[in-house]
FIVEX-352538 format. One record per residue: residue number from 1; x, y, z of N, C-alpha, C, O in turn. Coordinates in nm, 2 decimals. Layout:
! residues N
PT  pos     npx     npy     npz    capx    capy    capz     cpx     cpy     cpz     opx     opy     opz
PT  NUM       X       Y       Z       X       Y       Z       X       Y       Z       X       Y       Z
...
END
This chain:
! residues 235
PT  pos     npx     npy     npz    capx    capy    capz     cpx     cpy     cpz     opx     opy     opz
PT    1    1.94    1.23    0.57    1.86    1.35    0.61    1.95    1.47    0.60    1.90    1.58    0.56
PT    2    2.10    1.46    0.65    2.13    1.58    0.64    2.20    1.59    0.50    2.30    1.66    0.50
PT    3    2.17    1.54    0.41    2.19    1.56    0.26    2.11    1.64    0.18    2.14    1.71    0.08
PT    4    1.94    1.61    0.25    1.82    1.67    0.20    1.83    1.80    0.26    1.79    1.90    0.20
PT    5    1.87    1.82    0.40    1.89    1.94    0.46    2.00    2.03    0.37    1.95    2.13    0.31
PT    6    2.11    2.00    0.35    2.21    2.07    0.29    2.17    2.11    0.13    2.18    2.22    0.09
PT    7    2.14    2.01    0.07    2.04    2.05   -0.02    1.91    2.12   -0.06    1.86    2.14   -0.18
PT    8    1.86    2.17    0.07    1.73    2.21    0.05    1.71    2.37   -0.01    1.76    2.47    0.04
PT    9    1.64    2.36   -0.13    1.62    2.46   -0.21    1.74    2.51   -0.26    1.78    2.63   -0.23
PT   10    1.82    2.43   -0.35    1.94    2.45   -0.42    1.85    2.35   -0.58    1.74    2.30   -0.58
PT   11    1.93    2.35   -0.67    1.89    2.28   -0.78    1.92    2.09   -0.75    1.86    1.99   -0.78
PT   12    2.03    2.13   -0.68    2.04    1.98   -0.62    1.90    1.91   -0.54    1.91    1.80   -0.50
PT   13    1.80    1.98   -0.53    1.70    1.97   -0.41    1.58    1.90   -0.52    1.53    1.95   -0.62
PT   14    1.54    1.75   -0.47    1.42    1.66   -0.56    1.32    1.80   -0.55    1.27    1.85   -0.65
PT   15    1.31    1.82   -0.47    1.16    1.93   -0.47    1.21    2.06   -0.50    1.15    2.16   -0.46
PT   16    1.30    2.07   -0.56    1.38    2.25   -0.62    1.25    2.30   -0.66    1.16    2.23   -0.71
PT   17    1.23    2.46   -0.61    1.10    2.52   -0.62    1.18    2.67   -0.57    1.21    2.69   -0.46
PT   18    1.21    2.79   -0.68    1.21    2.89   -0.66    1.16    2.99   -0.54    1.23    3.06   -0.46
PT   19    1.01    2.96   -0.55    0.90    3.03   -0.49    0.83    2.93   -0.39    0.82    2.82   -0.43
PT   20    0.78    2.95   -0.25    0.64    2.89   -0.20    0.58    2.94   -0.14    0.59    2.95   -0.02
PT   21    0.45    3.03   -0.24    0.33    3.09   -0.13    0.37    3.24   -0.14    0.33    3.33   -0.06
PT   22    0.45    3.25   -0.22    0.51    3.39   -0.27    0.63    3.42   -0.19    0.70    3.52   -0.21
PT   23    0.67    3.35   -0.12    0.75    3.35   -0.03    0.93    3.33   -0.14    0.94    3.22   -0.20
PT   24    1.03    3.42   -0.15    1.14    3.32   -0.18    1.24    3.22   -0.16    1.31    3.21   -0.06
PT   25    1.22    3.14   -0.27    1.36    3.01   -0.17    1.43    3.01   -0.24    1.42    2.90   -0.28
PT   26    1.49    3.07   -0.31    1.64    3.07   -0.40    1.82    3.08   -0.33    1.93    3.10   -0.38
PT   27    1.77    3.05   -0.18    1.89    3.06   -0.10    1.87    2.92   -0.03    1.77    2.87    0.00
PT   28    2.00    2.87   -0.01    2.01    2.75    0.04    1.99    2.79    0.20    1.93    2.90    0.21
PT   29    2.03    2.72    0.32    2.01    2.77    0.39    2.14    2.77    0.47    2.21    2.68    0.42
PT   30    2.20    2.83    0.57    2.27    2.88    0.65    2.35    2.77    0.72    2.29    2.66    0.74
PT   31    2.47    2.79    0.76    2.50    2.69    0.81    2.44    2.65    0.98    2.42    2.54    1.02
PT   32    2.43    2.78    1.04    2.29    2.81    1.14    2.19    2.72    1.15    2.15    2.63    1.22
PT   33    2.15    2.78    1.06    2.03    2.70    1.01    1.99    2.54    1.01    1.88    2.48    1.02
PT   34    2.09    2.49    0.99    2.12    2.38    0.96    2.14    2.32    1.12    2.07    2.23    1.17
PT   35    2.25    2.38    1.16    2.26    2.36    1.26    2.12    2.33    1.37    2.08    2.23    1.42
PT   36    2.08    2.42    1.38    1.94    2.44    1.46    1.83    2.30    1.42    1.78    2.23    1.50
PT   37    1.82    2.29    1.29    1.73    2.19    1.23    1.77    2.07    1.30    1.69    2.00    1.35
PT   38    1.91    2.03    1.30    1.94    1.94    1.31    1.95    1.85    1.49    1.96    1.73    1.53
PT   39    1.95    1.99    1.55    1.96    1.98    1.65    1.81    1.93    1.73    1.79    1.86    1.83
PT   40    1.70    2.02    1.61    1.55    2.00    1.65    1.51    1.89    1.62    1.40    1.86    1.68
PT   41    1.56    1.83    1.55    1.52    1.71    1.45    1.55    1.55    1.57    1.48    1.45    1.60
PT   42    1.69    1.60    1.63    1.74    1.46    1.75    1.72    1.49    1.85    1.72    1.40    1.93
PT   43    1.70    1.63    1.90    1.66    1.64    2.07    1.53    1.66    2.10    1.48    1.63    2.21
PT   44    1.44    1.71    1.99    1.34    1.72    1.99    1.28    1.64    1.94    1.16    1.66    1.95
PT   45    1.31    1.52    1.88    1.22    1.43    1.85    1.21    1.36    1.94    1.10    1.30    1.94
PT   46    1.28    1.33    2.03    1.26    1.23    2.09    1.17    1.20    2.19    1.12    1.09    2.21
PT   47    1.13    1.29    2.25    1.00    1.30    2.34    0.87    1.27    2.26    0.78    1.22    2.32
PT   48    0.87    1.28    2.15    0.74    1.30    2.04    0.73    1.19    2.02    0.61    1.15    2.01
PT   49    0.84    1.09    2.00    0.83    1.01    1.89    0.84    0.88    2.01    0.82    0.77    1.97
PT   50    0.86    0.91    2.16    0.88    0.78    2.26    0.72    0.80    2.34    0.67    0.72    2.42
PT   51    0.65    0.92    2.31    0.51    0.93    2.37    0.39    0.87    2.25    0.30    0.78    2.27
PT   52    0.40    0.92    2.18    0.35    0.85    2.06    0.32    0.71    2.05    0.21    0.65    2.05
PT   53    0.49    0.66    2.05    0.43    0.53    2.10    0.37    0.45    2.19    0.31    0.34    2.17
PT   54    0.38    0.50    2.30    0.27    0.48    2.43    0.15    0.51    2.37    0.07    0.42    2.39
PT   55    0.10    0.60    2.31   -0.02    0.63    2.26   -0.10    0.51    2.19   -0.21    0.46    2.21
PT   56    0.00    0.47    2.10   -0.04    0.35    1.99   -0.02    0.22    2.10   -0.09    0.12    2.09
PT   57    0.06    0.21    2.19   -0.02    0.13    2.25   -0.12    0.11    2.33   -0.17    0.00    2.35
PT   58   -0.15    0.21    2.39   -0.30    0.20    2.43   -0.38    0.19    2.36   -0.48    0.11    2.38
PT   59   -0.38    0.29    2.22   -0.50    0.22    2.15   -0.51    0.06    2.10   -0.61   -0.01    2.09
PT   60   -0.40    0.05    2.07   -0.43   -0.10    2.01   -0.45   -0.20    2.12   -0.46   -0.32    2.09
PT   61   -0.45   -0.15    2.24   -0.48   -0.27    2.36   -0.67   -0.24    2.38   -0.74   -0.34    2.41
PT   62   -0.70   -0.16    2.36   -0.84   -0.11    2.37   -0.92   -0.16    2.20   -1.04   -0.18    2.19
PT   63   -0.83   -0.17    2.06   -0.90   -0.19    1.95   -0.82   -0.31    1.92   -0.71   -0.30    1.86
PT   64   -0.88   -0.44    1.99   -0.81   -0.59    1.91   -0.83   -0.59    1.77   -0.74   -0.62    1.68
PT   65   -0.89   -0.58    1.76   -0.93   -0.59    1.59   -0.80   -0.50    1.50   -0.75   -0.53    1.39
PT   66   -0.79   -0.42    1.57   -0.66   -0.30    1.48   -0.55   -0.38    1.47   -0.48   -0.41    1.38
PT   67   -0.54   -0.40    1.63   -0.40   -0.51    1.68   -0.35   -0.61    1.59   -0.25   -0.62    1.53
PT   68   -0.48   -0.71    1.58   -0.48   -0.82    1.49   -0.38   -0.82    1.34   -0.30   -0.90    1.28
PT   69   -0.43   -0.69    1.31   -0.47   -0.60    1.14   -0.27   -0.63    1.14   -0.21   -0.71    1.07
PT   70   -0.21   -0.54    1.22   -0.10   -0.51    1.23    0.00   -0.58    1.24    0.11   -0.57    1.18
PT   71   -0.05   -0.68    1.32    0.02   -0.82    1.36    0.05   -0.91    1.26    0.15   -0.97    1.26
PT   72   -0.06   -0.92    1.16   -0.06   -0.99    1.05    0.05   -0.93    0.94    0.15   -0.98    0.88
PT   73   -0.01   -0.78    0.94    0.10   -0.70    0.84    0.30   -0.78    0.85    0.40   -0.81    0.78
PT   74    0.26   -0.77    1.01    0.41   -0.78    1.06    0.46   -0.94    0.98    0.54   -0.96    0.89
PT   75    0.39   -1.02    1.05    0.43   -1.18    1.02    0.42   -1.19    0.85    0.48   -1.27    0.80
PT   76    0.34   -1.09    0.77    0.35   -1.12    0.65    0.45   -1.13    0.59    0.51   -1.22    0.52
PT   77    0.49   -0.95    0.63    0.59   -0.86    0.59    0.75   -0.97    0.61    0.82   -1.02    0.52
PT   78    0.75   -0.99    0.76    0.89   -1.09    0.78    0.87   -1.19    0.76    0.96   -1.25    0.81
PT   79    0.77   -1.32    0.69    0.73   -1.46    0.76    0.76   -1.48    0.82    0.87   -1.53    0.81
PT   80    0.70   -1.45    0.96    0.76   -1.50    1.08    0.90   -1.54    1.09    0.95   -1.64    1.14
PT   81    0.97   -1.42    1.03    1.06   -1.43    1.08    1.08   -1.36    1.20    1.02   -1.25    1.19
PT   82    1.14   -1.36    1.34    1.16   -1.30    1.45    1.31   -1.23    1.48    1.33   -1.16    1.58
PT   83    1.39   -1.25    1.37    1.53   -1.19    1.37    1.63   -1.15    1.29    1.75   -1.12    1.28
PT   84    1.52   -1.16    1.21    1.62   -1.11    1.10    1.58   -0.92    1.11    1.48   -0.87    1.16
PT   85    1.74   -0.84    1.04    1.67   -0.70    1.08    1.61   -0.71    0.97    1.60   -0.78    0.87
PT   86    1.53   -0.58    1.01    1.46   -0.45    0.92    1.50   -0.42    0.80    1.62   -0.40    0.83
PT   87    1.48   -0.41    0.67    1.57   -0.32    0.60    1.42   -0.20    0.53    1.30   -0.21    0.57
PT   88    1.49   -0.10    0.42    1.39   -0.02    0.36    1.30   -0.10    0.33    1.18   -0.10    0.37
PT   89    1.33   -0.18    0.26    1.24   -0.25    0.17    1.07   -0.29    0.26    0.96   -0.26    0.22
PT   90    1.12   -0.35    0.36    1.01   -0.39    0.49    0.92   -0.28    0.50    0.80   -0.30    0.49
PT   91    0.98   -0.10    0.52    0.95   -0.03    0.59    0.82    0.04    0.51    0.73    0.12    0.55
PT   92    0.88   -0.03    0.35    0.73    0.04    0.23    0.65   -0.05    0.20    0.58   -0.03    0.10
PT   93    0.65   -0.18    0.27    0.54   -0.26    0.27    0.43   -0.24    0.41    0.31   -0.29    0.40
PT   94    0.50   -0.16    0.54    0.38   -0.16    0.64    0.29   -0.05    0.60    0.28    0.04    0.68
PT   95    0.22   -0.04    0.50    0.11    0.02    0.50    0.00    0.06    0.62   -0.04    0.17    0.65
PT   96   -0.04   -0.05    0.67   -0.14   -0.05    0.82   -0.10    0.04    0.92   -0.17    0.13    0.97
PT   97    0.05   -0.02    0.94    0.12    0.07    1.02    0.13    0.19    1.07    0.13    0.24    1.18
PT   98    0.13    0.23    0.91    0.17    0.37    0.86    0.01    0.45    0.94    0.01    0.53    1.03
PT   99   -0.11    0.38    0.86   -0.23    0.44    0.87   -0.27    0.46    1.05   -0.29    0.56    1.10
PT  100   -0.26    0.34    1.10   -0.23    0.35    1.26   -0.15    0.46    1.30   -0.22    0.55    1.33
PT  101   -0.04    0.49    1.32    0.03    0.62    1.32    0.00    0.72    1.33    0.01    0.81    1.42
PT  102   -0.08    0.70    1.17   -0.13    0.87    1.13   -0.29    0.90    1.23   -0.35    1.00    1.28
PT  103   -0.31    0.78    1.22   -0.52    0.79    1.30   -0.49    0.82    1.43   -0.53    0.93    1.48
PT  104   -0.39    0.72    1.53   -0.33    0.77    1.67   -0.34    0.92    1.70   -0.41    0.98    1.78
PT  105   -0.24    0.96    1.60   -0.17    1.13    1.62   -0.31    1.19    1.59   -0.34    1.29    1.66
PT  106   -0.42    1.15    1.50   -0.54    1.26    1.46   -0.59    1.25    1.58   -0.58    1.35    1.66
PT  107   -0.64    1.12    1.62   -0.75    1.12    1.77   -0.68    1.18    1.91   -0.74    1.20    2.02
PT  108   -0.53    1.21    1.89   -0.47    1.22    2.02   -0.37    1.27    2.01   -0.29    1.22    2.10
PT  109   -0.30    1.38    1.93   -0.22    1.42    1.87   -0.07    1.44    2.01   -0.10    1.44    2.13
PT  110    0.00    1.44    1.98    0.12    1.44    2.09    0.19    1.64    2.05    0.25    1.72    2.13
PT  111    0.15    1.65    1.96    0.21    1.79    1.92    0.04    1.82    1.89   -0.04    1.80    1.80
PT  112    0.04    1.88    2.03   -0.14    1.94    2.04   -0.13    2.07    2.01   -0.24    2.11    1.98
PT  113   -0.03    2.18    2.02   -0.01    2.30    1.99    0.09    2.33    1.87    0.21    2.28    1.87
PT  114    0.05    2.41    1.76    0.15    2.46    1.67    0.12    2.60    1.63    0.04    2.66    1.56
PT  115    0.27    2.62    1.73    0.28    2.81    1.71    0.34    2.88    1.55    0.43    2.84    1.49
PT  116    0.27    2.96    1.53    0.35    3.04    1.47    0.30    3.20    1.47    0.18    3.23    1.50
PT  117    0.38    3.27    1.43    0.43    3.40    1.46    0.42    3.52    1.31    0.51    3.53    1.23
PT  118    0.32    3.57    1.31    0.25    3.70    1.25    0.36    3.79    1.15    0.41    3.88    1.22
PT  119    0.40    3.79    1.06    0.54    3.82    1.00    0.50    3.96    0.98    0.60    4.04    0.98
PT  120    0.34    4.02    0.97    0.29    4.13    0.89    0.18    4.13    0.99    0.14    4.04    1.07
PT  121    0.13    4.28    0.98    0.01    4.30    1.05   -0.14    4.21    0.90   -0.15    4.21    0.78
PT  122   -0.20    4.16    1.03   -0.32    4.14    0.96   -0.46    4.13    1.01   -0.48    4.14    1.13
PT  123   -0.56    4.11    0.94   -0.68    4.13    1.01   -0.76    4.00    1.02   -0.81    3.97    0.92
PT  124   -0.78    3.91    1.13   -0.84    3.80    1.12   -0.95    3.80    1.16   -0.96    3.91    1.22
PT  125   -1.08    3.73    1.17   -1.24    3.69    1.20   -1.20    3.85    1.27   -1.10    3.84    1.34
PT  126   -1.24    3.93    1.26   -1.26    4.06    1.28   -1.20    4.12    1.37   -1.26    4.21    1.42
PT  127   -1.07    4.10    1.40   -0.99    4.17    1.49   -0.86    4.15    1.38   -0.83    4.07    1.30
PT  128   -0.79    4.27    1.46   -0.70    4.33    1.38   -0.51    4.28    1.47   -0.48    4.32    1.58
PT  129   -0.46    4.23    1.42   -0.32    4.18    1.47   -0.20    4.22    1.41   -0.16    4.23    1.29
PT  130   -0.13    4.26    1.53   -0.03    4.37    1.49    0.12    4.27    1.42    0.10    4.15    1.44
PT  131    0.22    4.30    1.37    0.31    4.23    1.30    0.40    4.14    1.46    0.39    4.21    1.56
PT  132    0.45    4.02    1.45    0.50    3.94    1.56    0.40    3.92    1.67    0.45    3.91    1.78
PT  133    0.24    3.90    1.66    0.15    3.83    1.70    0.23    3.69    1.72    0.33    3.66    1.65
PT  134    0.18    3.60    1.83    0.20    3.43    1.83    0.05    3.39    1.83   -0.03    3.43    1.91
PT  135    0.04    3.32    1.72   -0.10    3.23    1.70   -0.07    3.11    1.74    0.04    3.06    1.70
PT  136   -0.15    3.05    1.83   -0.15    2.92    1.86   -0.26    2.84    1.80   -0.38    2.85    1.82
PT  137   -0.20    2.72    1.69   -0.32    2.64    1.63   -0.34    2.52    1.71   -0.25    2.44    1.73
PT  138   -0.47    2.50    1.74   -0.52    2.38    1.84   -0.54    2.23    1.73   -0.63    2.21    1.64
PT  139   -0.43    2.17    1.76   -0.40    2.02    1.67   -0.57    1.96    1.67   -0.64    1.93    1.57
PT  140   -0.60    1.95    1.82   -0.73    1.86    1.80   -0.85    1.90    1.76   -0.93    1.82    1.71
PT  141   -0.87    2.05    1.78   -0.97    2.09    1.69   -0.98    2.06    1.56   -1.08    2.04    1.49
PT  142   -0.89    2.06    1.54   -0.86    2.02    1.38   -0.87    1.89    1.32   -0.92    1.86    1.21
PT  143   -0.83    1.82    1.40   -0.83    1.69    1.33   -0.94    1.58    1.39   -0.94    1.46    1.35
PT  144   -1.01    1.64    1.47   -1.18    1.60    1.47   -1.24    1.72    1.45   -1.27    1.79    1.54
PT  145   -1.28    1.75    1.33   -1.31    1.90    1.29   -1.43    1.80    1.20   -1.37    1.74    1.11
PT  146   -1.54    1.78    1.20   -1.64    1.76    1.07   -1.67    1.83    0.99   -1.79    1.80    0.95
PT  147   -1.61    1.94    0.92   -1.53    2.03    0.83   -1.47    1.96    0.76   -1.49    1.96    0.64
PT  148   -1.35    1.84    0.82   -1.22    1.79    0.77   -1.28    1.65    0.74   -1.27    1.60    0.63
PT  149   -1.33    1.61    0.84   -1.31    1.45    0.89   -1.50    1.36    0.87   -1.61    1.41    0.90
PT  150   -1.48    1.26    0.81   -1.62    1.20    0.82   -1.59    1.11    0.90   -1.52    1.02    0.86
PT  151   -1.65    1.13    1.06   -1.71    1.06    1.13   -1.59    1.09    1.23   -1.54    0.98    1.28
PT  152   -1.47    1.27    1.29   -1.39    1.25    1.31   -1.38    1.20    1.48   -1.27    1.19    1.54
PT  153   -1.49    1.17    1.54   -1.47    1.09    1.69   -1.44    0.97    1.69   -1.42    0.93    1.80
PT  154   -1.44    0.86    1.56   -1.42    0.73    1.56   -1.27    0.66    1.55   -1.19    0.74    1.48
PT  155   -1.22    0.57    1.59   -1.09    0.58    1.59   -1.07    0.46    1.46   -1.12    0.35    1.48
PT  156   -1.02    0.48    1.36   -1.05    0.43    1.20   -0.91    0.45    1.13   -0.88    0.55    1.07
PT  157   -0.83    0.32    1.13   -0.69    0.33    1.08   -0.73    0.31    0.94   -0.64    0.33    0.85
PT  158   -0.86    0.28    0.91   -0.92    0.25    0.70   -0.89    0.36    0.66   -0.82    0.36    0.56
PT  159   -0.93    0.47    0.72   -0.97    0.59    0.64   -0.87    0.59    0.59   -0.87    0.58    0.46
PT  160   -0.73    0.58    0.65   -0.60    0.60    0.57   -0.59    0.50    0.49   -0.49    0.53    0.41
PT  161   -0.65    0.40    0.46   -0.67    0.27    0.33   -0.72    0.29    0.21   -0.68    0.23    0.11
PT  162   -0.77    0.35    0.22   -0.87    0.43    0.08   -0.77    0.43   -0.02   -0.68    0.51    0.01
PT  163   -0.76    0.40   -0.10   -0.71    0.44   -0.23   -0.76    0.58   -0.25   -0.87    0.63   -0.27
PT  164   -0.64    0.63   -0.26   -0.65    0.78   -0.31   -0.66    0.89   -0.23   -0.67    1.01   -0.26
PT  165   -0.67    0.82   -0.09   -0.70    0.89    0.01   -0.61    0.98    0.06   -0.50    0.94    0.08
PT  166   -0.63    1.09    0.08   -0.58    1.26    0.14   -0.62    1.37    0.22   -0.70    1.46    0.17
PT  167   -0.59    1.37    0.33   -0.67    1.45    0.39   -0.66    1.60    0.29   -0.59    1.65    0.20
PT  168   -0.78    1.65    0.36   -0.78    1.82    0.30   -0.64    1.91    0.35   -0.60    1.89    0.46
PT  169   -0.58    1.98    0.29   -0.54    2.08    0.30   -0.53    2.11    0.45   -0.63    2.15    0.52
PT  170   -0.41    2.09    0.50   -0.44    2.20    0.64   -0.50    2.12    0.74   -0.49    2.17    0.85
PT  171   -0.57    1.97    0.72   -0.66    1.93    0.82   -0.58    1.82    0.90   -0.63    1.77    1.00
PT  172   -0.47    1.77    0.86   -0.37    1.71    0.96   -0.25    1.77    0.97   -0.19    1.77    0.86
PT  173   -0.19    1.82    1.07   -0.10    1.89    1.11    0.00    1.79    1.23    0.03    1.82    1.34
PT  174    0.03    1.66    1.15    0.10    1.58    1.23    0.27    1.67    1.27    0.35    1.69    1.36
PT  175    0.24    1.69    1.16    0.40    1.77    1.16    0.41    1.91    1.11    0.51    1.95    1.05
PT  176    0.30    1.99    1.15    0.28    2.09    1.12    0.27    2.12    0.98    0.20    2.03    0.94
PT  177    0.29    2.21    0.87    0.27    2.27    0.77    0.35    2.36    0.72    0.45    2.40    0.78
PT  178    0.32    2.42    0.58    0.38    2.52    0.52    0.54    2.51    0.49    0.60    2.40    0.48
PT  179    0.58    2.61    0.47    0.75    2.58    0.47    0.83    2.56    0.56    0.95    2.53    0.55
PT  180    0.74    2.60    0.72    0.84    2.56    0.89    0.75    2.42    0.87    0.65    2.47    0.92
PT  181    0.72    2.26    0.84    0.71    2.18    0.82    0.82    2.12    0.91    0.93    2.18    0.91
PT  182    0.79    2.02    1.01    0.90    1.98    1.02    0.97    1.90    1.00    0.94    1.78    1.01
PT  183    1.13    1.97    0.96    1.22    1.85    0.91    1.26    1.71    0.91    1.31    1.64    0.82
PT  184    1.21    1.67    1.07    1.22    1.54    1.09    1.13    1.45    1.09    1.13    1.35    1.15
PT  185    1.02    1.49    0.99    0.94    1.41    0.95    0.96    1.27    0.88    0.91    1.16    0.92
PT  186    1.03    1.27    0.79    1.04    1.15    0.76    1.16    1.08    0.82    1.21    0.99    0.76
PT  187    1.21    1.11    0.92    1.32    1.01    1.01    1.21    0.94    1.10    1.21    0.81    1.12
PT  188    1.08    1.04    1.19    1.02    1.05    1.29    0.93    0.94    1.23    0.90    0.84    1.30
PT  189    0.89    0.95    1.09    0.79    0.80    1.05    0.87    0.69    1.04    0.81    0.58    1.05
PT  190    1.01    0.69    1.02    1.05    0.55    1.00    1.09    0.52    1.10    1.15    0.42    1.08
PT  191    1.10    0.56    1.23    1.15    0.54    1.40    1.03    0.49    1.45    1.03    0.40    1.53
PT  192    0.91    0.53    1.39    0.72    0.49    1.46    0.71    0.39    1.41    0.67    0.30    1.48
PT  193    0.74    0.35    1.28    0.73    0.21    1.16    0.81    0.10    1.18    0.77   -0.02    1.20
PT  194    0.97    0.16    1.19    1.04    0.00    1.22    1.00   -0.05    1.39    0.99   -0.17    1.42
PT  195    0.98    0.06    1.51    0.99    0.05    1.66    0.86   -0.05    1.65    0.87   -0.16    1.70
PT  196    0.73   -0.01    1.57    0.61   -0.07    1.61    0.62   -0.24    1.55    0.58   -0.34    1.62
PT  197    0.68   -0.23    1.42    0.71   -0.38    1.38    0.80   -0.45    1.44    0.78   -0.57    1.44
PT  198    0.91   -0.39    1.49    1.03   -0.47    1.53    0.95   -0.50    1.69    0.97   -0.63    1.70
PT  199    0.88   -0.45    1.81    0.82   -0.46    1.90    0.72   -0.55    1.93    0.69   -0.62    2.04
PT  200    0.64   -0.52    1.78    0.48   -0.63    1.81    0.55   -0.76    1.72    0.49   -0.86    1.73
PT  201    0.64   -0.76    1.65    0.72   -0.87    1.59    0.71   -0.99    1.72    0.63   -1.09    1.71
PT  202    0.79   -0.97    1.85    0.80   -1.05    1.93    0.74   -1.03    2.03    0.74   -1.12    2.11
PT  203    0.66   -0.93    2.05    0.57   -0.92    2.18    0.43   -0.84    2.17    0.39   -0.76    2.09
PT  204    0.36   -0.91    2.27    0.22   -0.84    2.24    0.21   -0.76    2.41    0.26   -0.81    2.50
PT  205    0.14   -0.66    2.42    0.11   -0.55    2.50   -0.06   -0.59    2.54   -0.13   -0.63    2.45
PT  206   -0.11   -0.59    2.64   -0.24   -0.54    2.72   -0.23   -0.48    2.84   -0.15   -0.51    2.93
PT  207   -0.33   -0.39    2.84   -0.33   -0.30    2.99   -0.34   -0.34    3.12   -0.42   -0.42    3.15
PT  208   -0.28   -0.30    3.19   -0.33   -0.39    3.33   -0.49   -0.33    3.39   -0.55   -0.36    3.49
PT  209   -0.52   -0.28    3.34   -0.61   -0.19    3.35   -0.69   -0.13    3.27   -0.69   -0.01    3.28
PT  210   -0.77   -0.21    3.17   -0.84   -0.17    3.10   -0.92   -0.04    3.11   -0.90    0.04    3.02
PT  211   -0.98   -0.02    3.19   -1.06    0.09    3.25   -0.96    0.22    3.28   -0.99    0.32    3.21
PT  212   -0.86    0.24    3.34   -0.79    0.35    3.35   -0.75    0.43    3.22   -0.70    0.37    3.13
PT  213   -0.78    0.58    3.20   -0.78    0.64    3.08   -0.62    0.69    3.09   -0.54    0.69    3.18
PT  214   -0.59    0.75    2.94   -0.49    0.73    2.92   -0.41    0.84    2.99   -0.45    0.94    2.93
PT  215   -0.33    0.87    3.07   -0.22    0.97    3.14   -0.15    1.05    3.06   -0.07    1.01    2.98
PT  216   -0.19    1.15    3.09   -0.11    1.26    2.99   -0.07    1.40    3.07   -0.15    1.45    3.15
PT  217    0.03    1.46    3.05    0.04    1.61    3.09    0.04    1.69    2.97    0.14    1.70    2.90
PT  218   -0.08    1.76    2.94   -0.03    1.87    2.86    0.05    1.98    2.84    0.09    2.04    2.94
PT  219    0.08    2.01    2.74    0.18    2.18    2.72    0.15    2.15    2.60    0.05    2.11    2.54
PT  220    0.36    2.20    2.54    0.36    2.20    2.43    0.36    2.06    2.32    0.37    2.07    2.20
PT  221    0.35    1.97    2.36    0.30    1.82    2.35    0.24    1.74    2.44    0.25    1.79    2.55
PT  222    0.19    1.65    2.45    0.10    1.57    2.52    0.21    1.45    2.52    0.26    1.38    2.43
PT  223    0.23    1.47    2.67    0.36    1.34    2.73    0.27    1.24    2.86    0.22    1.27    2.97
PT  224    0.29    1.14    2.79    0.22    1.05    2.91    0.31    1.01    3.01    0.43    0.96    2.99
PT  225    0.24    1.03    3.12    0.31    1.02    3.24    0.27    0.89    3.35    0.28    0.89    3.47
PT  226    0.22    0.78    3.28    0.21    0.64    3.33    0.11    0.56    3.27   -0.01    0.56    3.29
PT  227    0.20    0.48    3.18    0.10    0.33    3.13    0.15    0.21    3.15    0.25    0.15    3.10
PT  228    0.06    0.16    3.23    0.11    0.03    3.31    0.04   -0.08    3.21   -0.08   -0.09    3.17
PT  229    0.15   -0.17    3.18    0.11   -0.28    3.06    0.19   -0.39    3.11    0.30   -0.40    3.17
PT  230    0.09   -0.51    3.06    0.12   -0.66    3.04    0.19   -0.67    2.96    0.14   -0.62    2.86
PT  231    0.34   -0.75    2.93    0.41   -0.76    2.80    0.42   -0.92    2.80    0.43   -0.97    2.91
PT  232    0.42   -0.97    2.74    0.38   -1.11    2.67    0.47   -1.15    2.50    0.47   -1.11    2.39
PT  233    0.53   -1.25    2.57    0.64   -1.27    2.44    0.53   -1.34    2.37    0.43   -1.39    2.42
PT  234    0.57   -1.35    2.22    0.45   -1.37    2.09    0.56   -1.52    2.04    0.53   -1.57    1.93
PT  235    0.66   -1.57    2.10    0.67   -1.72    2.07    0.62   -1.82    2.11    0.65   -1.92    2.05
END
């Protein structure tokens, strides 16, 4: 990761791109900069990426059917194997996984707010905003938006199955967007991918409490603040 960081927007860079959005990137970035990313990427992920998973397990204690889906992926993926590690190779066969992940964060996003900040005056739905405005974009409007989403109140790890399938433009903001995107996106998917396989590998989860809804405090993410679960070894 910090290879792609140090690299980023140099010729050395897989995605080298002059320009994005008229915007210039012909400068590498700062050692600052770097700094900061890096720092956002390990202290800030971690809250995101340890509530998340509480997320995905409640849903999958509430949708056996998804559970099942997953479980299978897992025992395929290792044949039952129970100890051997992880390697890449594993981490681009959980497809299911992946799609669980991404459906969790639509129906229940953990990063429910994504700010950003007015560079220029501009004029939006009919009011006028002066240059260093803070816009706040509401994650879940968006991503049960029937604009974006067919059928977006159902909780549906397929949609991500589709062959070919992509959301619109703009209409999942797991990790925000644009060129403040954030960096730790692909660390943050392979920490949700190997934790969920290496986890339901040897154990299975149910609620003590089916009926209790899910605990959350909101802010600037949605952090759950008590899920009381049955854990059950799977040998």
């Amino acid at each position: 990761m910090l290879t792609s960081v140090i690299t980023a927007n140099t010729p050395r860079d897989i995605n080298y791109t002059k320009t994005v959005g008229g915007e210039s990137m012909d400068r590498p970035m700062t050692d600052l900069e770097i700094r900061h990313i890096m720092f956002d990427t390990f202290i800030g992920g971690t809250d995101t990426t340890a509530n998340l998973i509480s997320f995905i397990v409640y849903y999958l204690a509430h949708y056996p059917d998804v559970k099942r889906k997953v479980v299978e992926e897992i025992d395929r993926v290792f044949q039952d194997d129970k100890t051997r590690p992880i390697t890449e190779k594993d981490l681009n066969q959980f497809k299911y996984i992946d799609a669980v992940i991404k459906e969790v964060d639509r129906v229940f996003p953990v990063s429910n707010m994504l700010q950003r900040y007015g560079t220029a005056p501009d004029e939006i739905a009919g009011y006028k905003w002066p240059s260093g405005t803070m816009f706040q974009v509401n994650a879940i409007s968006i991503h049960k938006s029937k604009d974006y989403w067919e059928d977006p109140e159902t909780f549906n790890p397929d949609r991500w199955m589709v062959e070919g399938f992509e959301p619109k433009k703009n209409s999942f903001i797991m990790f925000g967007g644009g060129l403040r995107v954030c960096p730790g996106r692909k660390l943050a998917m392979i920490e949700l991918v190997a934790l969920m396989a290496l986890i339901y590998r040897k154990y299975d989860f149910d609620l003590v409490n089916m009926e209790a809804p899910l605990q959350v405090k909101s802010g600037i993410i949605s952090a759950c603040t008590q899920l009381l679960v049955k854990v059950k070894s799977r040998n």
